[in-house]
Z-matrix of the N, CA and C atoms (Angstrom, degrees):
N
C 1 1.439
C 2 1.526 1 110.84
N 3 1.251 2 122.54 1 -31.29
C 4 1.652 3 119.82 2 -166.95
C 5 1.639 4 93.65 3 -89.97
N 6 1.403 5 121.83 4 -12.59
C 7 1.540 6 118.28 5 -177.09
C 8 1.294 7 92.49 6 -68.77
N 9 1.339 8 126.16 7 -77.86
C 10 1.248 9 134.38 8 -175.56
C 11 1.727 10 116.44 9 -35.09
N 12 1.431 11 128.77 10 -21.50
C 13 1.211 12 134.14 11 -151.36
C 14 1.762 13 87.21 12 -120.86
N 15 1.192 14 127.19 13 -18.48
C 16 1.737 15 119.33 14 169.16
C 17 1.730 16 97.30 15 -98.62
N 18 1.662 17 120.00 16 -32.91
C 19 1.501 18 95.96 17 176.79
C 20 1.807 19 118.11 18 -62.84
N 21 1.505 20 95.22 19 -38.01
C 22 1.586 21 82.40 20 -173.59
C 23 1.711 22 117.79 21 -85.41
N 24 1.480 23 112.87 22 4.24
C 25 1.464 24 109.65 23 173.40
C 26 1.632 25 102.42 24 -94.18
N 27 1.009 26 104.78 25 -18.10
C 28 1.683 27 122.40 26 160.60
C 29 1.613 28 120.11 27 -25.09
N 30 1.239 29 93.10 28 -75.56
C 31 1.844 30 143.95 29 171.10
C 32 1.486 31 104.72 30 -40.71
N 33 1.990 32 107.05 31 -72.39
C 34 1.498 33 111.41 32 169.40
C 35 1.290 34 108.82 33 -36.88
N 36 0.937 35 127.70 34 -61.82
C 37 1.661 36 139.22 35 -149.03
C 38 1.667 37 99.38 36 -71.93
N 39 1.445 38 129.63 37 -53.21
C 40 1.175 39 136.27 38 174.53
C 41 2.099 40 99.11 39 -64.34
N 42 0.559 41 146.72 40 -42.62
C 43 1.700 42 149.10 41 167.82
C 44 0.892 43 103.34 42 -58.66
N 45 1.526 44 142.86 43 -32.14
C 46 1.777 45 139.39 44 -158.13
C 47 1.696 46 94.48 45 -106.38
N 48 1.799 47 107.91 46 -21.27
C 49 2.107 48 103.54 47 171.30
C 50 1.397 49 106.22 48 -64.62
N 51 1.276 50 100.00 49 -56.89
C 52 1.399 51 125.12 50 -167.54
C 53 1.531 52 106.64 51 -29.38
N 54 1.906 53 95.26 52 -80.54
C 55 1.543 54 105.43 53 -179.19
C 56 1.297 55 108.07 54 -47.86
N 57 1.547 56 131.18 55 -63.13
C 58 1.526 57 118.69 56 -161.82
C 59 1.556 58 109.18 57 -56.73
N 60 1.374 59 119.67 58 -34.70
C 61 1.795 60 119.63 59 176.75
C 62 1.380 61 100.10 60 -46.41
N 63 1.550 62 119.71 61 -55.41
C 64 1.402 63 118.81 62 -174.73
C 65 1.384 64 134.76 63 -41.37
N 66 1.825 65 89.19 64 -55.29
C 67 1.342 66 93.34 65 175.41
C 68 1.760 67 112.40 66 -88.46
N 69 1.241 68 161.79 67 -24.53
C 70 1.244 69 142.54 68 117.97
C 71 1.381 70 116.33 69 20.40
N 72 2.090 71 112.60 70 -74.33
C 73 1.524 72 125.62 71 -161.78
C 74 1.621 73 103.05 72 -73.68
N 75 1.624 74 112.08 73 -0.45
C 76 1.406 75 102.29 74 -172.00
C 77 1.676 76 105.55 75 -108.60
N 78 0.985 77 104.46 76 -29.19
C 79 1.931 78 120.99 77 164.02
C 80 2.029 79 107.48 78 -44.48
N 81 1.535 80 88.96 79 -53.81
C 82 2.097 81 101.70 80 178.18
C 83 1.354 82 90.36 81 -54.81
N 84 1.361 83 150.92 82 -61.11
C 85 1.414 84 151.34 83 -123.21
C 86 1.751 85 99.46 84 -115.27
N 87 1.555 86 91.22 85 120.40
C 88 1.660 87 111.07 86 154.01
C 89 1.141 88 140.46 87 -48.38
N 90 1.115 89 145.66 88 93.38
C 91 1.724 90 142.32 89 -177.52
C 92 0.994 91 128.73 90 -97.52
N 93 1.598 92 123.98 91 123.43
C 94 1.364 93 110.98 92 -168.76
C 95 1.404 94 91.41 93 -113.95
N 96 1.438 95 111.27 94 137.38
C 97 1.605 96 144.33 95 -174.71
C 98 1.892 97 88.22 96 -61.76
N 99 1.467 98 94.74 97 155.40
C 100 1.478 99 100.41 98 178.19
C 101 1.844 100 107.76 99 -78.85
N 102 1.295 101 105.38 100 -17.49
C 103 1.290 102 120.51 101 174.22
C 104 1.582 103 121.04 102 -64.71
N 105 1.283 104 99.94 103 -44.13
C 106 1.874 105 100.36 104 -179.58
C 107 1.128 106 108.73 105 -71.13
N 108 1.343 107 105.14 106 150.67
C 109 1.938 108 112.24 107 144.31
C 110 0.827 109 121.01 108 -91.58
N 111 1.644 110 106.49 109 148.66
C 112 1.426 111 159.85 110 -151.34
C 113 1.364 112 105.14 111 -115.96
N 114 1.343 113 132.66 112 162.28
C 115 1.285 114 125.71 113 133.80
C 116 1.417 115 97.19 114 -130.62
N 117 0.908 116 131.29 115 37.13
C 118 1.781 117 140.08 116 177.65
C 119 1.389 118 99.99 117 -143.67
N 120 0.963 119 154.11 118 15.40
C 121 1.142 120 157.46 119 -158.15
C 122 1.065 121 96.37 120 -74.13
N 123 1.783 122 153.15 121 139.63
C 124 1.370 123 150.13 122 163.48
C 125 1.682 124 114.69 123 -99.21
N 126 1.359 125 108.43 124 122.81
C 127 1.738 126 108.69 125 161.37
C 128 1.565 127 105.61 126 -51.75
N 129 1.557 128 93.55 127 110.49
C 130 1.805 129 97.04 128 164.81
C 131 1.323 130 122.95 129 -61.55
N 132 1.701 131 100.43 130 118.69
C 133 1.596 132 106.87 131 168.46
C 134 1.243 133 101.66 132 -111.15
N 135 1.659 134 98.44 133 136.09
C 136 1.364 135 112.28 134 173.30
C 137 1.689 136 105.32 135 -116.19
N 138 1.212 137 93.07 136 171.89
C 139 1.551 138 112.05 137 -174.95
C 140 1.283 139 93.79 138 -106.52
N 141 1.831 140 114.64 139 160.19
C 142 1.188 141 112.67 140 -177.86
C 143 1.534 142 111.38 141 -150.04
N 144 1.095 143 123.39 142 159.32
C 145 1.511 144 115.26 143 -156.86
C 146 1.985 145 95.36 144 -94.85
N 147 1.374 146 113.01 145 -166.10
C 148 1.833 147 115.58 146 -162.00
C 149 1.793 148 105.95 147 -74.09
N 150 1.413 149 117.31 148 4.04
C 151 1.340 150 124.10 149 -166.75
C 152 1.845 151 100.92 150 -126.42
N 153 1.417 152 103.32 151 -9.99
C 154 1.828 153 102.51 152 176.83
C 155 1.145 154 107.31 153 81.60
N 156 1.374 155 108.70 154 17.08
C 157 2.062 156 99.43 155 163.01
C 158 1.524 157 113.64 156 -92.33
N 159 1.018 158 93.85 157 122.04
C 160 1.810 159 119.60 158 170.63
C 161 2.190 160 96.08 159 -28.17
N 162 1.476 161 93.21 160 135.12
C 163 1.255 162 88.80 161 -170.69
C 164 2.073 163 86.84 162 -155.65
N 165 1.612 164 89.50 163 169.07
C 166 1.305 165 101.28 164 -165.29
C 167 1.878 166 108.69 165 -121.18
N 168 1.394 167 113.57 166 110.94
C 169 1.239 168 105.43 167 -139.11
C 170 1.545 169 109.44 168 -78.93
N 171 1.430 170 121.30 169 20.68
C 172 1.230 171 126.18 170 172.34
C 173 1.653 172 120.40 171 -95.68
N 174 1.376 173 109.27 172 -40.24
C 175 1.756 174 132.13 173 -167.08
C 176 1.686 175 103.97 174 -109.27
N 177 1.474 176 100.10 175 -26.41
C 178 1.370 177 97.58 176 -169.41
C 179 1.490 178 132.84 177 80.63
N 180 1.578 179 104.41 178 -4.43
C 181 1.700 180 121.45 179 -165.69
C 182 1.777 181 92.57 180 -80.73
N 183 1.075 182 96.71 181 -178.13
C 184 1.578 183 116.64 182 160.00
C 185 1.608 184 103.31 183 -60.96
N 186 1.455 185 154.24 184 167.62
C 187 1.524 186 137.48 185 147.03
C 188 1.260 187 105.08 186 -70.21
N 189 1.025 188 93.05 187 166.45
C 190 1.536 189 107.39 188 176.85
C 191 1.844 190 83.73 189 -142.53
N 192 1.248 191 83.97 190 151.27
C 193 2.328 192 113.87 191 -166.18
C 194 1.557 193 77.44 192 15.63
N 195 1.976 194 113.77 193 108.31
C 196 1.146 195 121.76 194 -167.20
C 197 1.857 196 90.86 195 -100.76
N 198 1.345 197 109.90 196 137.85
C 199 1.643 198 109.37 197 169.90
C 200 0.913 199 98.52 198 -134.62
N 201 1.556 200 122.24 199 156.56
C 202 1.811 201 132.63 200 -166.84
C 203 1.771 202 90.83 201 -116.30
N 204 0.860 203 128.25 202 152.21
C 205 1.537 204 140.66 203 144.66
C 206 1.501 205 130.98 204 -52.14
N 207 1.483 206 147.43 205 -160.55
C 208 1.354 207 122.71 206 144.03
C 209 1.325 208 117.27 207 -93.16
N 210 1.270 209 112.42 208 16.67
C 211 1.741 210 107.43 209 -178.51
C 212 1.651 211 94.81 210 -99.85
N 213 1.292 212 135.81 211 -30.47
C 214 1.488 213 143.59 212 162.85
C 215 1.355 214 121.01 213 137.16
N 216 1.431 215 113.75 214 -14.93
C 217 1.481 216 141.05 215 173.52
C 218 1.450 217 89.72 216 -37.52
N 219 1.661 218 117.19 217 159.43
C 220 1.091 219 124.74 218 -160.66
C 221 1.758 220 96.44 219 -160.00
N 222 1.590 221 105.18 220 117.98
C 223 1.454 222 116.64 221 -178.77
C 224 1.532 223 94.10 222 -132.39
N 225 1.771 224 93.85 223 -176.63
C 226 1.450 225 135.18 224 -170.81
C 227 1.452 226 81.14 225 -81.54
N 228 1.631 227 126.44 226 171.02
C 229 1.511 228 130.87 227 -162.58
C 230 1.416 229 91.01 228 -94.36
N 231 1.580 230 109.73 229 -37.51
C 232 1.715 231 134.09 230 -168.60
C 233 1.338 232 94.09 231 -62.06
N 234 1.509 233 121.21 232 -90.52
C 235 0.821 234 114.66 233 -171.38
C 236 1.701 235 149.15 234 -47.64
N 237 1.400 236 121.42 235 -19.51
C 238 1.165 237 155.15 236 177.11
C 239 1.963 238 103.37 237 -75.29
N 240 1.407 239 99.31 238 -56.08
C 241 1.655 240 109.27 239 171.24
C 242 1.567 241 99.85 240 -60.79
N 243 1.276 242 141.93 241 -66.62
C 244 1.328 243 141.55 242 -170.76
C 245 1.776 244 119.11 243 -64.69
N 246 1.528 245 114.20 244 -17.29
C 247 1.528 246 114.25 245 160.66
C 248 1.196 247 113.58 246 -76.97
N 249 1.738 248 127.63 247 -36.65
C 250 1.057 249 133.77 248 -139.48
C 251 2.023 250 98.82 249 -108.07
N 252 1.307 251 106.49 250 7.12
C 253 1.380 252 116.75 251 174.86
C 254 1.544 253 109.16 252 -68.46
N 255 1.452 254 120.15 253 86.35
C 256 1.157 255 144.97 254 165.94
C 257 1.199 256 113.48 255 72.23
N 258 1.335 257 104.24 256 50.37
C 259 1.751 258 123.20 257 170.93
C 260 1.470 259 98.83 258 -140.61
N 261 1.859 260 116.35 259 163.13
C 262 1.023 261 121.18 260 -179.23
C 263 1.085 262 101.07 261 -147.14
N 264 1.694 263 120.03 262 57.51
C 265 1.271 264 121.62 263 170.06
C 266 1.765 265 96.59 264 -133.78
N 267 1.276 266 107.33 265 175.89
C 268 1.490 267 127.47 266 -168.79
C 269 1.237 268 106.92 267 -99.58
N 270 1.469 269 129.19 268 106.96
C 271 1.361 270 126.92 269 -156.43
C 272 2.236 271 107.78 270 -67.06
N 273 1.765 272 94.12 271 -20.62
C 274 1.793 273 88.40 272 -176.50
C 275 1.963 274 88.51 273 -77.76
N 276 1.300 275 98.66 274 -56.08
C 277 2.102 276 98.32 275 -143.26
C 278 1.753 277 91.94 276 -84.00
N 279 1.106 278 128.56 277 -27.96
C 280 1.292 279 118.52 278 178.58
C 281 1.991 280 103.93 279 94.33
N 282 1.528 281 101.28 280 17.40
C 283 1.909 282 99.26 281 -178.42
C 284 1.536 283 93.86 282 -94.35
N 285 1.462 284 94.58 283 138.19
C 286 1.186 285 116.30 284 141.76
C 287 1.599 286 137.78 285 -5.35
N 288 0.802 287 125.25 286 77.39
C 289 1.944 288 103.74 287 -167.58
C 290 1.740 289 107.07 288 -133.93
N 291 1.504 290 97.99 289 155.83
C 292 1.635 291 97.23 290 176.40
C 293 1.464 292 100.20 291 -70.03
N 294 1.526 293 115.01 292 -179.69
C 295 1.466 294 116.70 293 172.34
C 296 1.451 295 112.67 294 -93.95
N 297 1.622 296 109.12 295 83.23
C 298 1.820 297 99.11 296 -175.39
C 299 1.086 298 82.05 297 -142.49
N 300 1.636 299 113.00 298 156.88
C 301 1.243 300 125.28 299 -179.09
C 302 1.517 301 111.60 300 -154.32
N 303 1.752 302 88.65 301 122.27
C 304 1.375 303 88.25 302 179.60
C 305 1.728 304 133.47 303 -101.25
N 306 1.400 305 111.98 304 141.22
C 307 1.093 306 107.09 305 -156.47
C 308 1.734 307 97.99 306 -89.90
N 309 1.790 308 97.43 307 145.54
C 310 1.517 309 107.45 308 -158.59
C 311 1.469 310 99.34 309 -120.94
């Protein structure tokens, strides 16, 4: 019984890195409101699963608060902040990009 009760406080503890890394990698990163102008602004491309639903190419979900990159790729806000934790590449195409994210 106490195995089971350190694996799953285990788990908590690995879920509570996770999230705080996330939110940290999202504090480093710029966001531009769907409201401002841009002149870089990217048409969001999304990826889509075998039926053409809009999908998020890290989780695979629908996005949720969807932001594109400047290459146009289109993620979850979460997920996109937690790839982009001290990298400056695009987790689908592998380009180059500053850390800004625009909200779509």
């Amino acid at each position: 019984m106490r195995r089971i009760y350190v694996d799953v406080h285990a788990n908590q503890q690995e879920e509570e890195r996770r999230r705080h890394a996330a939110q940290e990698a999202a504090q480093q990163i710029h966001i531009i409101k769907k409201n401002e102008r841009s002149n870089n602004r990217p048409e969001g491309r999304y990826t889509e699963d075998s039926e053409g639903n809009k999908e998020c190419s890290v989780c695979l979900d629908p996005p949720k608060k969807p932001h594109a990159l400047q290459c146009g790729h289109v993620f979850c806000k979460e997920c996109i902040a937690s790839c982009l934790n001290g990298k400056s590449k695009c987790p689908y195409c592998n380009q180059n990009i500053p850390k800004i994210l625009y909200e779509i």
